[in-house]
C-alpha positions as CSV (number, residue, x, y, z in Angstrom):
1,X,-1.1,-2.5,16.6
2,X,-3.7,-0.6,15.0
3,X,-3.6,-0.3,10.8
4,X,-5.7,1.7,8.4
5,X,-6.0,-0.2,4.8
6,X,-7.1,1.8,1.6
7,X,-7.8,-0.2,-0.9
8,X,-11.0,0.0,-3.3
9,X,-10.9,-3.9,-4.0
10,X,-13.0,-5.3,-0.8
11,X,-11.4,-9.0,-1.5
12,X,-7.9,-7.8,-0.9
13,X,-8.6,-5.9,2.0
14,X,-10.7,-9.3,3.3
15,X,-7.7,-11.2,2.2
16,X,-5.2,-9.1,4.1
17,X,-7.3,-9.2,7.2
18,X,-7.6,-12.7,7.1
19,X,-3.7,-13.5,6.8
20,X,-3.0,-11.3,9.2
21,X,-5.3,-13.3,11.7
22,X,-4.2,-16.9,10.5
23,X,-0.9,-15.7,11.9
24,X,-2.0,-14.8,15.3
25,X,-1.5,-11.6,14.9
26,X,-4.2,-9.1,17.2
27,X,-3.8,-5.9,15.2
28,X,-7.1,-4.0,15.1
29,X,-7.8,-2.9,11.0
30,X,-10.6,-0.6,9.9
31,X,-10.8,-0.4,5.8
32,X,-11.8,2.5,3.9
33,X,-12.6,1.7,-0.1
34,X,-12.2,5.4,-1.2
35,X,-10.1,8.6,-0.4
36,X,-13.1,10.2,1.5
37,X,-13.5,7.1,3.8
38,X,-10.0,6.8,4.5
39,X,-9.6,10.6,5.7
40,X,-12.3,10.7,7.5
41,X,-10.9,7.8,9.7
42,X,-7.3,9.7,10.1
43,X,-9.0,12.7,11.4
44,X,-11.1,11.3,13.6
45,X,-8.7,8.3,14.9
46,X,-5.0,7.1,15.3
47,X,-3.4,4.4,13.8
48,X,0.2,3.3,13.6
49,X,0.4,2.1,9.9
50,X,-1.3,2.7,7.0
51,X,-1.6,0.4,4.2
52,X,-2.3,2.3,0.8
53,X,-3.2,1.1,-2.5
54,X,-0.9,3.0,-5.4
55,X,-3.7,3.6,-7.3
56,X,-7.0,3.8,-4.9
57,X,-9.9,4.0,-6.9
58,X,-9.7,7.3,-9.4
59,X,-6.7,8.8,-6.8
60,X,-3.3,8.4,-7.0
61,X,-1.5,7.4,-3.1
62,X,1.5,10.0,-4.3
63,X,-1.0,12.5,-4.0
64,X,-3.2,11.5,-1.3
65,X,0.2,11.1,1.0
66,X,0.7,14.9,0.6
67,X,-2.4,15.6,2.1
68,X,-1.8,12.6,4.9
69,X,2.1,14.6,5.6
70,X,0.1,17.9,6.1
71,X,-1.9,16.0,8.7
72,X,1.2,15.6,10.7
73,X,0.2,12.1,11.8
74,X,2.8,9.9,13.5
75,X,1.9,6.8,11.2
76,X,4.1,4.5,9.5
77,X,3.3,4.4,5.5
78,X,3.3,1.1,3.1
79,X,2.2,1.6,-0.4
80,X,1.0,-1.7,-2.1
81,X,0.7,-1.9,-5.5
82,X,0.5,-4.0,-9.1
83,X,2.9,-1.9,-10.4
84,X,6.5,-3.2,-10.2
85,X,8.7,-0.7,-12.8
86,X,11.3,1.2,-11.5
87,X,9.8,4.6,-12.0
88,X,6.7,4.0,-10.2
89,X,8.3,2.4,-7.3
90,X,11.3,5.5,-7.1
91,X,8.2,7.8,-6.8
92,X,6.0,6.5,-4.5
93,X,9.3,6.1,-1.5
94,X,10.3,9.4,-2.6
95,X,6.5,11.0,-2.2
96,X,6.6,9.5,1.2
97,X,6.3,6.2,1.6
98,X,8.9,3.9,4.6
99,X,7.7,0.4,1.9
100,X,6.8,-0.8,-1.4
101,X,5.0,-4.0,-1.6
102,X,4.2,-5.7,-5.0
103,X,0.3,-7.3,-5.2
104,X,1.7,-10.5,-6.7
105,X,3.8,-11.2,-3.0
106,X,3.0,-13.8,-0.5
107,X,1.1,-11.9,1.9
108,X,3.9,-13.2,4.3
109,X,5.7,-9.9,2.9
110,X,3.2,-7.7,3.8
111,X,3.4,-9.1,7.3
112,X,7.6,-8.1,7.0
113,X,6.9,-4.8,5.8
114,X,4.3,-3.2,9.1
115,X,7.2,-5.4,11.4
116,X,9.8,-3.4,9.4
117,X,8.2,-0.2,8.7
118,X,7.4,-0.5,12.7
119,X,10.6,-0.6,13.6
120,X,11.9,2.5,11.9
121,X,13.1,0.6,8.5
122,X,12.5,0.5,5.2
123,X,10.9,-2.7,3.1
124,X,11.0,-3.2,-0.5
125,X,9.3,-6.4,-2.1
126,X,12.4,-8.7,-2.4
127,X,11.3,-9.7,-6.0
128,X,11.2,-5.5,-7.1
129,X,14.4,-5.0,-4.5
130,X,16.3,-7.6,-7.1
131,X,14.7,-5.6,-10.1
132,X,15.7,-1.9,-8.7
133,X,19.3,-3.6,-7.7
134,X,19.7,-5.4,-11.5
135,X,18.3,-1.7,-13.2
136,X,21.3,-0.4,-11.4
137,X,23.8,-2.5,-14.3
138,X,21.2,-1.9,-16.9
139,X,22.1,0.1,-20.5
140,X,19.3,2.5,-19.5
141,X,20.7,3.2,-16.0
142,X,22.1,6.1,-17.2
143,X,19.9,7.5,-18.8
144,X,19.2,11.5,-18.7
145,X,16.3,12.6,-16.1
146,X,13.8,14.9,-17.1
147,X,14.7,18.9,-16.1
148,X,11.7,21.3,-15.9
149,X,12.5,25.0,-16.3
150,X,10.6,27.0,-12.9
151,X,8.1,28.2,-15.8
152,X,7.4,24.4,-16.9
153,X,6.7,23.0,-13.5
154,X,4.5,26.0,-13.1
155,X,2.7,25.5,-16.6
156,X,2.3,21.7,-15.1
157,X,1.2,22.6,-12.1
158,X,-2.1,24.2,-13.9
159,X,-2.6,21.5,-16.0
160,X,-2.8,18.7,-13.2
161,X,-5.2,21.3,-11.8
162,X,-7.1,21.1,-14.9
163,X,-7.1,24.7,-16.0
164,X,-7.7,25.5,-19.4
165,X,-5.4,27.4,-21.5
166,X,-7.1,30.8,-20.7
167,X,-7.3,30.3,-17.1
168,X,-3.2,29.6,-16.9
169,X,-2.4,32.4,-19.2
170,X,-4.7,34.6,-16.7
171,X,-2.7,33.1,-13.7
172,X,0.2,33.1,-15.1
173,X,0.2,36.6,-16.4
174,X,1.1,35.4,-19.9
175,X,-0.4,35.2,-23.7
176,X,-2.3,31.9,-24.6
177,X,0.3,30.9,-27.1
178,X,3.1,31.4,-24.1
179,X,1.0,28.5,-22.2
180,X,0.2,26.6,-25.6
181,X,4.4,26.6,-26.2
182,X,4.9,25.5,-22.7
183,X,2.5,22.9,-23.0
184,X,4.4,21.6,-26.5
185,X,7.6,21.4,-24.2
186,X,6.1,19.6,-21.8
187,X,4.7,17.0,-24.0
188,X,7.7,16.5,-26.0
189,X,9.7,16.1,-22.9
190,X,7.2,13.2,-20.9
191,X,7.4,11.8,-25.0
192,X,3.5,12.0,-24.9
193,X,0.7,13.2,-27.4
194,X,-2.1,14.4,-25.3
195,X,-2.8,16.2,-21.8
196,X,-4.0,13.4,-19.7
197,X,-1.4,11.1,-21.0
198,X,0.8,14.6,-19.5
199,X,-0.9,14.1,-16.0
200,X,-0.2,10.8,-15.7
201,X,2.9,10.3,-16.4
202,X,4.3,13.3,-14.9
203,X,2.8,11.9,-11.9
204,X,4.2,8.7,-12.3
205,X,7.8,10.5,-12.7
206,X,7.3,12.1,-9.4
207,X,6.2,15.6,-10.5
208,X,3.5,16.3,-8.4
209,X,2.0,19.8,-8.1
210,X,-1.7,19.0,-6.5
């Protein structure tokens, strides 16, 4: 089996490597420690399982994968990650992902997850599959999504694109204060006080326009 890693931390990427061969396992890995590295490899060779750091470097994987899907590559996908709350984990499968493994697991998991995602399944982390399955009975379980208006995800859209408040309202066809009260919104609905504190954790919450 052939398997691409991204991950910007060479000791992980060592690490994986070498549990991988302790188990007598023959897969062939190539590493790539930036976005750059690791597209250059897809479009110039194949490989049946990619292994992608969450957050690689200064990119986010939810991002990079809409790229990878454009590619129409027939590779398996397995995020791995230090972040283990609900939200992140919900976007990441849902941005395209077949797994979700948790840093802090024995590497014996990651081994499950290519077997699984190989397979045509699905692998969660059983330590974050116990979390998402206990959030289910929580008091916040419940609780009421976030709904964009089509204008909103549009304003958003800019603003992950880093436009200034004259270049949407050029875009967009509308006055600055029109963008400036759509930005207000925005940031009273993500419960945030600034614009890259916006970006982030819209794109945590799955709202992904890049």
């Amino acid at each position: 089996m052939k398997l691409l890693i991204g991950d910007d931390h060479e000791l992980i990427s060592a690490g994986i490597i070498a549990h991988f061969a302790s188990n007598g396992r023959t897969d062939e890995v190539k590493t790539a420690k930036n976005k750059t590295e690791l597209i250059q490899y897809l479009e110039n060779e194949t490989f049946d399982v990619l292994i992608l750091d969450v957050q690689f470097g200064k990119d986010d994987a939810r991002v990079i994968i809409k790229e990878i899907k454009e590619m129409d590559l027939n590779m398996k996908r397995i995020a791995l990650s230090s972040y283990e709350d609900e939200v992140t984990v919900k976007s990441v499968l849902a941005a395209g992902f077949q797994s979700y493994v948790s840093k802090r697991a024995p590497l014996e998991e990651l081994i499950e997850a290519v077997e699984s995602v190989s397979k045509g399944e699905q692998y969660i982390s059983k330590d974050l599959e116990k979390k998402l399955f206990a959030s289910l009975f929580s008091k916040d379980a419940f609780s009421e999504e976030i709904r964009l208006t089509k204008r909103e995800k549009e304003v958003l859209a800019q603003i992950q694109a880093g436009l200034s408040t004259k270049q949407m309202a050029g875009k967009l066809f509308v006055s600055e204060k029109t963008v400036e009260t759509y930005r207000s919104n925005l940031l009273l609905k993500f419960q945030v006080k600034n614009v890259a504190s916006l970006v982030r954790e819209s794109i945590l919450k799955g709202f992904i326009f890049q």
